[in-house]
DSSP file (Angstrom, degrees, kcal/mol; ACC not computed):
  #  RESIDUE AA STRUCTURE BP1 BP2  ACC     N-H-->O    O-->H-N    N-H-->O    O-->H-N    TCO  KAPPA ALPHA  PHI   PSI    X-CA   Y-CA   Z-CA
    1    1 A X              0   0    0      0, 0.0    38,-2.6     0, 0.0    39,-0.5   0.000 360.0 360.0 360.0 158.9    0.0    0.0    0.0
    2    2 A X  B >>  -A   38   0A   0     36,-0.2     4,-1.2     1,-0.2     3,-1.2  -0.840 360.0 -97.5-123.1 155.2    1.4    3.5   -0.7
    3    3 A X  H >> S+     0   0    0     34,-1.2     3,-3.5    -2,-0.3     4,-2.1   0.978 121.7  44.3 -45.4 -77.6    1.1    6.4    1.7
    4    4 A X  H 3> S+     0   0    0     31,-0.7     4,-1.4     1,-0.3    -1,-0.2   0.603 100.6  57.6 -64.0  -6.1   -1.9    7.6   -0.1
    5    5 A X  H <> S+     0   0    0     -3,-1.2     4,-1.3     2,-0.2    -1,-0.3   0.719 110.4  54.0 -74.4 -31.1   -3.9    4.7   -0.7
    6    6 A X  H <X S+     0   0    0     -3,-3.5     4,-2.3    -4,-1.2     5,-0.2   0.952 105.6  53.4 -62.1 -34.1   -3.5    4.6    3.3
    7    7 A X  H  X S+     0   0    0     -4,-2.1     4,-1.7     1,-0.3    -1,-0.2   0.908 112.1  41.9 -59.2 -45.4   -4.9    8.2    3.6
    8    8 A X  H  < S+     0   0    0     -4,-1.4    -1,-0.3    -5,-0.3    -2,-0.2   0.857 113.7  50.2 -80.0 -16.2   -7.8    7.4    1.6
    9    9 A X  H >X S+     0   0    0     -4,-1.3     4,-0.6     2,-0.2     3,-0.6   0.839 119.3  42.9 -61.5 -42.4   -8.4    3.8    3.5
   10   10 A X  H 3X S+     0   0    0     -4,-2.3     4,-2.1     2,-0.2     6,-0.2   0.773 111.4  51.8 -84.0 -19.5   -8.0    6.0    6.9
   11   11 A X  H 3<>S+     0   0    0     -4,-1.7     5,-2.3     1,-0.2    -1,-0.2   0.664 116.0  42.1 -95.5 -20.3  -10.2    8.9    5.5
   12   12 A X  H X45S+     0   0    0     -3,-0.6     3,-0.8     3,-0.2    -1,-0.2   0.542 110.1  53.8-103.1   9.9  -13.1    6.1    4.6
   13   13 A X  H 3<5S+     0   0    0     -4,-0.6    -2,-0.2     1,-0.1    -3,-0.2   0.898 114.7  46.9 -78.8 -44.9  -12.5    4.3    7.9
   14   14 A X  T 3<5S-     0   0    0     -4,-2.1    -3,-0.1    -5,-0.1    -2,-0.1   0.258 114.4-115.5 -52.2  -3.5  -13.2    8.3    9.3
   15   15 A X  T < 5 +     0   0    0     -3,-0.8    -3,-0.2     1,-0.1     3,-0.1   0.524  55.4 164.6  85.2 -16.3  -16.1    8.8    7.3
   16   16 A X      < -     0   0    0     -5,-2.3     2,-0.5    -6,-0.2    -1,-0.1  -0.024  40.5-112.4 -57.0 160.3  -14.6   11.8    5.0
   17   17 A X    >   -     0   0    0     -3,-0.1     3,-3.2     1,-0.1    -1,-0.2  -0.633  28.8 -98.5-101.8 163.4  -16.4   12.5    2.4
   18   18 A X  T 3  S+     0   0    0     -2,-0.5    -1,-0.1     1,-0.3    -2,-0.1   0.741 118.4  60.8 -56.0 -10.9  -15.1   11.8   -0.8
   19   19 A X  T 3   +     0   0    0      2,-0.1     2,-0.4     0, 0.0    -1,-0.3  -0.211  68.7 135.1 -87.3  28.3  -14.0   15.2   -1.4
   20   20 A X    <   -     0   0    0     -3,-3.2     2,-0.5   -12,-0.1    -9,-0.0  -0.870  44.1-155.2 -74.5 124.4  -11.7   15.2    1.5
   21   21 A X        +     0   0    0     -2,-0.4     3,-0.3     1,-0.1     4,-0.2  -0.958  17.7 177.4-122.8 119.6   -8.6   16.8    0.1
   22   22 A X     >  +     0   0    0     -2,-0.5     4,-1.1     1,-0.2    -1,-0.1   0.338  56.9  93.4 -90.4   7.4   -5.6   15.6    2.2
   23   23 A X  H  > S+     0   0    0      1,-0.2     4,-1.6     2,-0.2    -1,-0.2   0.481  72.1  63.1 -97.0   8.7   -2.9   17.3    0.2
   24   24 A X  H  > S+     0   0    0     -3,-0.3     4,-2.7     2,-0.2     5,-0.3   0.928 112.3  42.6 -69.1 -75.4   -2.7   20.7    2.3
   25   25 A X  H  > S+     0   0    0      2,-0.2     4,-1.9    -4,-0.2     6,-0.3   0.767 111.0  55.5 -37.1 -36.8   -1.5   18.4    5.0
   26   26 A X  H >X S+     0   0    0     -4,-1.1     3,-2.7     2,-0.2     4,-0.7   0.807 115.6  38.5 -58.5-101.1    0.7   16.4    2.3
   27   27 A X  H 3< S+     0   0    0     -4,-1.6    -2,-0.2     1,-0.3    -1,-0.2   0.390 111.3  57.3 -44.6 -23.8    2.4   19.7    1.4
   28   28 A X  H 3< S+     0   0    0     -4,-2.7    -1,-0.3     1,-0.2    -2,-0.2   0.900 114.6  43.5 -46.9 -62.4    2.5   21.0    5.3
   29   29 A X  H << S-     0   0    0     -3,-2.7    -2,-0.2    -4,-1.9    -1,-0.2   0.365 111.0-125.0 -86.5  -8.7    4.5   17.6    5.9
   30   30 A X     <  +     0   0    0     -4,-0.7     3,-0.4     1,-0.1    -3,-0.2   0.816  67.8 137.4  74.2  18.9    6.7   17.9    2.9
   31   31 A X        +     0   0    0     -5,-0.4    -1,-0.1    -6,-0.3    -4,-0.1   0.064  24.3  94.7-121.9  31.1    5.5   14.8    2.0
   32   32 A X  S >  S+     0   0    0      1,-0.2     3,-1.1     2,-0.1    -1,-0.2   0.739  76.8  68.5 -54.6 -40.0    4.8   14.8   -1.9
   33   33 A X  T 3  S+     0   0    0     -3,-0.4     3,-0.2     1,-0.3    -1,-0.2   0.884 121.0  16.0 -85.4 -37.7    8.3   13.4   -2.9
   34   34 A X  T 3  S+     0   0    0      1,-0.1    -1,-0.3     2,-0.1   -31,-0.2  -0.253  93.2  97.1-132.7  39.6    7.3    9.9   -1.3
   35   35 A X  S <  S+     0   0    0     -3,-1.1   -31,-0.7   -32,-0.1    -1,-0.1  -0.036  93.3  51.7-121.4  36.8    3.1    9.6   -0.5
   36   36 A X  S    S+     0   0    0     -3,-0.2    -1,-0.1   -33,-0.1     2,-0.1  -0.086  98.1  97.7-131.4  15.1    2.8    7.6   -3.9
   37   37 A X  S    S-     0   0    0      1,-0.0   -34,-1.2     2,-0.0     2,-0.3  -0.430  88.9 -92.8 -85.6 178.4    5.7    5.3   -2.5
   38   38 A X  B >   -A    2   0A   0    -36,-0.3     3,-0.7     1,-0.1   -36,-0.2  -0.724  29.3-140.0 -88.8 139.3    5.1    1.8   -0.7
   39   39 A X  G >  S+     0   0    0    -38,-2.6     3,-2.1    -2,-0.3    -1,-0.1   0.814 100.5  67.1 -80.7 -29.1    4.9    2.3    2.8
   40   40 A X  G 3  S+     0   0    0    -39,-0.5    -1,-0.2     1,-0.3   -38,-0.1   0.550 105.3  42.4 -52.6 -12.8    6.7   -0.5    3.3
   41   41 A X  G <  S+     0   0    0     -3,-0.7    -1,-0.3     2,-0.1     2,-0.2   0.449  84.8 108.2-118.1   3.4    9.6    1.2    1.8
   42   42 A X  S <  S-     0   0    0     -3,-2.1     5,-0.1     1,-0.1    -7,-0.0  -0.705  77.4-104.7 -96.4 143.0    9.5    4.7    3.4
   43   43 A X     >  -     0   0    0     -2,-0.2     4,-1.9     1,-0.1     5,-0.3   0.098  43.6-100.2 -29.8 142.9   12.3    5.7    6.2
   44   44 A X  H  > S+     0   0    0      2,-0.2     4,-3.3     3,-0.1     5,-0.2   0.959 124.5  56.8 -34.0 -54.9   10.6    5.6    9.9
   45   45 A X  H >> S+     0   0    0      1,-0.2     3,-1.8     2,-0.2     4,-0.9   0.912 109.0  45.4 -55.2 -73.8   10.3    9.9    9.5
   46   46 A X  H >> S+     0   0    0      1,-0.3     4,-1.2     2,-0.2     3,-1.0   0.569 112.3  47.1 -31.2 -57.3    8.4    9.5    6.4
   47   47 A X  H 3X S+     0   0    0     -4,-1.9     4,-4.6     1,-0.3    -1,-0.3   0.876 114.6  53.7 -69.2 -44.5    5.9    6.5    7.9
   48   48 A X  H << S+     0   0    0     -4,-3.3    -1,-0.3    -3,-1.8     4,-0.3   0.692 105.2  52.6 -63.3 -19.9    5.6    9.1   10.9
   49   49 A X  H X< S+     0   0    0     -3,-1.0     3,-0.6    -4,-0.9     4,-0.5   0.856 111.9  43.2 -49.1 -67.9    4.6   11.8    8.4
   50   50 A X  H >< S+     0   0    0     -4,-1.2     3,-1.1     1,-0.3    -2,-0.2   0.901 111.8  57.8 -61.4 -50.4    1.9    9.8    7.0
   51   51 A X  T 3X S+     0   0    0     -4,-4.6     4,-1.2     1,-0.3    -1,-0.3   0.705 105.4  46.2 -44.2 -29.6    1.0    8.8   10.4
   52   52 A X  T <4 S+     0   0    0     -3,-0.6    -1,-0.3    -4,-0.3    -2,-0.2   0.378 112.9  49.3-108.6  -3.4    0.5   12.2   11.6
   53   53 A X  T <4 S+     0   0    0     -3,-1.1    -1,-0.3    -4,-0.5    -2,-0.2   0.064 108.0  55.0-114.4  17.9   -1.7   13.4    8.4
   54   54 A X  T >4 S+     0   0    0     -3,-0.2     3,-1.3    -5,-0.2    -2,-0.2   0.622 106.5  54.9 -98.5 -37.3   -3.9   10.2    8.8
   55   55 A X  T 3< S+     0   0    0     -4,-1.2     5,-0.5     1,-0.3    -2,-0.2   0.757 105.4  51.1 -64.3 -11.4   -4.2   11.7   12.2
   56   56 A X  T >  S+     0   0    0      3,-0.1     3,-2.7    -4,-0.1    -1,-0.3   0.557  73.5 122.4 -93.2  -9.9   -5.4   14.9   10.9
   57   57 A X  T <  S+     0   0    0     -3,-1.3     3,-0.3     1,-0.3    -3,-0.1  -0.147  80.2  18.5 -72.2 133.7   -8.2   13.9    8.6
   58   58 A X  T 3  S-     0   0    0      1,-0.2    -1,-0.3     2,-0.1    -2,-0.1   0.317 108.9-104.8  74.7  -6.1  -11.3   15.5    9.7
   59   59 A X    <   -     0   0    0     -3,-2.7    -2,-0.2     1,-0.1    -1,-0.2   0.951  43.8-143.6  46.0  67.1   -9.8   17.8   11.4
   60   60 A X        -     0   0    0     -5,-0.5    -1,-0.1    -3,-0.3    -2,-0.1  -0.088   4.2-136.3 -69.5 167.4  -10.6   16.2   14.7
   61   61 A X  S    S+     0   0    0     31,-0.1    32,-2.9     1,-0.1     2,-0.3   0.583  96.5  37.5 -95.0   1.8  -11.3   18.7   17.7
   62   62 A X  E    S+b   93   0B   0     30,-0.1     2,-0.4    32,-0.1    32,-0.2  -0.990  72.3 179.3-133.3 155.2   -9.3   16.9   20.1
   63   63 A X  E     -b   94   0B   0     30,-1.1    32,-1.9    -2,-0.3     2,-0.4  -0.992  11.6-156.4-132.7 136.1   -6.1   15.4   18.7
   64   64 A X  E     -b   95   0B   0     -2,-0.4     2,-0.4    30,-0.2    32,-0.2  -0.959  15.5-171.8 -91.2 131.3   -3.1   12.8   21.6
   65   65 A X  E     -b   96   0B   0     30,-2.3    32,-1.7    -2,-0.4     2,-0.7  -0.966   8.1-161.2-107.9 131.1   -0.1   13.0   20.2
   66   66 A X  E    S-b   97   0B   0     -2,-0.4    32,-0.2     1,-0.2    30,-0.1  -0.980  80.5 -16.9-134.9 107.9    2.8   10.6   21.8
   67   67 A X  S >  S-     0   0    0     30,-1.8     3,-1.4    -2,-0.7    -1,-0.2   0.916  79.3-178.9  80.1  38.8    6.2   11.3   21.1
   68   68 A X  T 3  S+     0   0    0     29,-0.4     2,-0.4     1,-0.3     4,-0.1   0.933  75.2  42.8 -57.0 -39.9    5.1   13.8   17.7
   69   69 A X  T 3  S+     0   0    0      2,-0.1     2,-0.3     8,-0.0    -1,-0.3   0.134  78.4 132.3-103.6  41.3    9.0   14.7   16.6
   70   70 A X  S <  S-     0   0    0     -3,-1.4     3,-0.1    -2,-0.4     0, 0.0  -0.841  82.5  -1.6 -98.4 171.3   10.6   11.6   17.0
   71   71 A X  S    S+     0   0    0     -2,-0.3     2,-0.4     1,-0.2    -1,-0.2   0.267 103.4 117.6  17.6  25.5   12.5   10.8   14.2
   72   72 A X        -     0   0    0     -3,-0.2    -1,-0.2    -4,-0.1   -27,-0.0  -0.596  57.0-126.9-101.4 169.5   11.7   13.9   12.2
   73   73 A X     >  -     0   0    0     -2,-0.4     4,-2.0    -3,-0.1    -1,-0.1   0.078  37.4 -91.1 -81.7-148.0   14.2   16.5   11.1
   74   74 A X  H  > S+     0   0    0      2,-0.2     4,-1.5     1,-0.2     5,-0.1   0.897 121.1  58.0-113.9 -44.5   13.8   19.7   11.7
   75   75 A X  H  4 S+     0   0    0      2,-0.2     4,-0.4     1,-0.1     5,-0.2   0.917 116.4  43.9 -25.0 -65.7   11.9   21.2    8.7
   76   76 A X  H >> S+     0   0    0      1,-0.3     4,-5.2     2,-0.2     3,-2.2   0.951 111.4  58.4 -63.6 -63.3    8.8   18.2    9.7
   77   77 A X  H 3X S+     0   0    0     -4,-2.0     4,-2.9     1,-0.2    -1,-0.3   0.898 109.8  42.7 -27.8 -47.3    9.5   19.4   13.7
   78   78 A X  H 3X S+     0   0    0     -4,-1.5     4,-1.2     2,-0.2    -2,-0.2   0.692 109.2  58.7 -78.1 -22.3    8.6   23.1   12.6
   79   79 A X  H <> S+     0   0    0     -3,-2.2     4,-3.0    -4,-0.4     5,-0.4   0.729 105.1  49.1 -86.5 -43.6    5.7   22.0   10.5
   80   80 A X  H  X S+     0   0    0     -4,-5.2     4,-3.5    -5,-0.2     5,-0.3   0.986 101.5  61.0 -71.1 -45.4    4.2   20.6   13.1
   81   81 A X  H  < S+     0   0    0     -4,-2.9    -2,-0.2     1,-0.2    -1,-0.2   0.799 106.1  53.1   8.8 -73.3    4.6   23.4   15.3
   82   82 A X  H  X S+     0   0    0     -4,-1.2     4,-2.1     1,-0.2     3,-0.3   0.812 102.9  50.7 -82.0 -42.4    2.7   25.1   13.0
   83   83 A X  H  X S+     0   0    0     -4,-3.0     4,-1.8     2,-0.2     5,-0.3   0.911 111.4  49.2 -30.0 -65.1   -0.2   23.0   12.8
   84   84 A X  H  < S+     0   0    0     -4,-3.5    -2,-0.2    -5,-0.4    -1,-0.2   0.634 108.5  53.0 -66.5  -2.7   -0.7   22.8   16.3
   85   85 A X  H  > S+     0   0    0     -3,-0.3     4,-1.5    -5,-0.3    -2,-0.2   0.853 109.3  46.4 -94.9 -37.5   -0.4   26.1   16.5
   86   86 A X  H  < S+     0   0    0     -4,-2.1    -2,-0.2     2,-0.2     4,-0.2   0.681 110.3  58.3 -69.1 -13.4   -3.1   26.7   13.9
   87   87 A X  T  <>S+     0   0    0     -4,-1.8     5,-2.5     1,-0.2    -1,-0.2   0.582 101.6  55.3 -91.7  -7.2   -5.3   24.2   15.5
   88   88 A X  T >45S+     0   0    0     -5,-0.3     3,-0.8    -3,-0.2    -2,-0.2   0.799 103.5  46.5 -90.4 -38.6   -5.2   25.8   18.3
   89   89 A X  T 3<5S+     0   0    0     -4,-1.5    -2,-0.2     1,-0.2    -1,-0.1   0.357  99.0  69.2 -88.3  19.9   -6.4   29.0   17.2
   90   90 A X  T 3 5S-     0   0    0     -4,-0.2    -1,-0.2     2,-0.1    -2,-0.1   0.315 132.1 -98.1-102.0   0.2   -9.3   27.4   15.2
   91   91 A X  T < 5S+     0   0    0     -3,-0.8     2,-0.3     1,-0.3    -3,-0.2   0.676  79.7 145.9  99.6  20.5  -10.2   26.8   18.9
   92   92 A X      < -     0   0    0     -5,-2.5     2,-0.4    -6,-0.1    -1,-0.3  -0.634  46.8-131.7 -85.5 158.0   -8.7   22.8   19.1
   93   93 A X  E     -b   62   0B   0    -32,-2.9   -30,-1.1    -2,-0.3     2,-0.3  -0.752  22.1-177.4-110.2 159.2   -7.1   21.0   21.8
   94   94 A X  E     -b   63   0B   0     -2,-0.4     2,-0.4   -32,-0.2   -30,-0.2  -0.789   9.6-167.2-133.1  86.3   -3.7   19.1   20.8
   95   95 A X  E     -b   64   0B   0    -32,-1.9   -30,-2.3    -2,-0.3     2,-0.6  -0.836   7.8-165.9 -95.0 149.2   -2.5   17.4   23.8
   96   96 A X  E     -b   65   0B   0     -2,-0.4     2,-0.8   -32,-0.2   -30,-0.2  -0.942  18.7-152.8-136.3 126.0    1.0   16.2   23.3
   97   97 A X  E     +b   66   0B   0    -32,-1.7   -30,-1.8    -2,-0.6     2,-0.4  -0.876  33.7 160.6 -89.0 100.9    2.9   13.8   25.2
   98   98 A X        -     0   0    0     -2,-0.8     3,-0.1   -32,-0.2   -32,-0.0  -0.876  52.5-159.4-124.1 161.8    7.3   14.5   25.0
   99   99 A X  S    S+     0   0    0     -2,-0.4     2,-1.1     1,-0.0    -1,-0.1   0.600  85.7  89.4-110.9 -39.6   10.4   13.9   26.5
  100  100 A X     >> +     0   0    0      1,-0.2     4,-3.1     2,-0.1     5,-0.6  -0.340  49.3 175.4 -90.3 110.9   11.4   17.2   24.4
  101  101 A X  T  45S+     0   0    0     -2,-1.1     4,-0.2     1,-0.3    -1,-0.2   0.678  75.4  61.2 -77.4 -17.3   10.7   19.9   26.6
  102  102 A X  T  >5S+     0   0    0      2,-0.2     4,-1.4     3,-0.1     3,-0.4   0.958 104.4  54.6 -81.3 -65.3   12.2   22.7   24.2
  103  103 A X  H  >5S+     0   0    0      1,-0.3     4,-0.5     2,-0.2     5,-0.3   0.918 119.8  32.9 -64.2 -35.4    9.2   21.5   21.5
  104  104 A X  H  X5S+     0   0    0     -4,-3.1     4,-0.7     1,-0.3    -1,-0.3   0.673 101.9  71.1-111.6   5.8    6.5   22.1   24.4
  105  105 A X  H  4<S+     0   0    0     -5,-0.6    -1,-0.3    -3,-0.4    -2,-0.2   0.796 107.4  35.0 -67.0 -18.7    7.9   24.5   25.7
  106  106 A X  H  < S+     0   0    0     -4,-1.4    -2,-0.2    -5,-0.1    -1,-0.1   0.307 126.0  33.7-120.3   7.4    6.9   26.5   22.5
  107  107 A X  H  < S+     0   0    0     -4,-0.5    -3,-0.2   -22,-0.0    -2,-0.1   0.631  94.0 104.0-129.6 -20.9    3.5   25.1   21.5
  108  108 A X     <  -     0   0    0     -4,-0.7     3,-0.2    -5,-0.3   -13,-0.0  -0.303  40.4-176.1 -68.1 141.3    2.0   24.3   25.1
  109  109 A X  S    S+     0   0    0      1,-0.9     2,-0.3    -3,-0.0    -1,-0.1   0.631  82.3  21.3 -75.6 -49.4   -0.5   26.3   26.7
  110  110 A X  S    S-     0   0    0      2,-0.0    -1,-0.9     0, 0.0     2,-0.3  -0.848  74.3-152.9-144.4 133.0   -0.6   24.5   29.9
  111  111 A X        +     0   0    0     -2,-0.3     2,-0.5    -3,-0.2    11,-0.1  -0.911  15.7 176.7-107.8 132.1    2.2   22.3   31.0
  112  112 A X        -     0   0    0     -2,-0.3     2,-0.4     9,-0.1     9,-0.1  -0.940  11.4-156.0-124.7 121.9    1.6   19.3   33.3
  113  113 A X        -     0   0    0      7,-0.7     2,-0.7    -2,-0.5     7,-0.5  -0.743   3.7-154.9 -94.9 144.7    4.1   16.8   34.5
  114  114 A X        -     0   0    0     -2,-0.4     2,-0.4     5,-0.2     5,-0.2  -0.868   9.8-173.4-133.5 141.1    3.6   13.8   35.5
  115  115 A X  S    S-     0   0    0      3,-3.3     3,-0.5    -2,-0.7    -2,-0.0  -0.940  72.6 -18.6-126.3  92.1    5.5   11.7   37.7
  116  116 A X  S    S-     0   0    0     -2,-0.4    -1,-0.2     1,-0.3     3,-0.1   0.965 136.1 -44.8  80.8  58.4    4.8    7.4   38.7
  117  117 A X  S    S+     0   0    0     -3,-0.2     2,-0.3     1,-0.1    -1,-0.3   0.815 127.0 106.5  58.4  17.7    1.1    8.2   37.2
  118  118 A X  S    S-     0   0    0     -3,-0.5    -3,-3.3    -5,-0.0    -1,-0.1  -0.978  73.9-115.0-106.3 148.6    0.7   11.7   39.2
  119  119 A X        -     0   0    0     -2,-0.3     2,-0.5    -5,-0.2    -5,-0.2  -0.130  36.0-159.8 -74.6-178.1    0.9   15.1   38.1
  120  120 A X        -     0   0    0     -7,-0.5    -7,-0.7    -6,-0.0     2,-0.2  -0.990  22.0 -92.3-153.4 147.1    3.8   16.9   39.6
  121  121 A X        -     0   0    0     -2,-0.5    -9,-0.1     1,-0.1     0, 0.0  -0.644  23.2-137.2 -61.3 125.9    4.8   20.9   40.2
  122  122 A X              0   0    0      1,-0.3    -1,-0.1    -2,-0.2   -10,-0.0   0.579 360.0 360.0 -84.0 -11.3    6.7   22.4   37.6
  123  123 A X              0   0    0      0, 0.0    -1,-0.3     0, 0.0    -2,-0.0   0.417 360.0 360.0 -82.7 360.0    9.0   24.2   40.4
């Protein structure tokens, strides 16, 4: 299956309608060069790419994210940034899960930490 045969298998498991056009997201994610490749053949970033625009499809209003910028470069890092940041002023919640405290330090609203399954004081 190629990255974009997934998109449209996740976009009718989601309901889209058939006019869903995923390719904003595509170009957002830099990820024209390779979403007619076999997924089976794309780098981990790339598969994580795909992953993360399958996730976007409807533009759900609450999105979890676990670990969003591993393995992407830096370009992909920034893109995402920017997504969550636009999904956020279209009035979405994005909660995001990291180890990299620099990445939510600059998209987070609200910070929580959490510690053996409890939240914890940021001091």
């Amino acid at each position: 299956m190629t990255g974009a045969e997934f998109l449209r298998y996740i976009a009718g498991l989601k309901g889209a309608p058939r006019s869903n056009d995923v390719s904003e997201s595509v170009r957002m994610m830099d990820a024209e060069a390779f979403i007619n490749k076999k997924t089976a053949s794309m780098s981990m970033g790339q598969k994580r790419r795909v992953s993360f625009i399958a996730a976007l499809i409807n533009n759900p209003q609450l999105l979890i994210l676990d670990e969003p910028t591993n393995s992407m470069d830096i370009s992909t890092v920034i893109a995402i940034k920017n997504i969550i940041g636009s999904r956020a002023a279209n009035g979405s919640i994005t909660i995001v899960s990291s180890h990299v405290l620099d990445f939510i330090k600059n998209i987070a609203t609200k910070i929580v930490f959490i510690k053996d399954g409890y939240t914890i004081d940021k001091d």
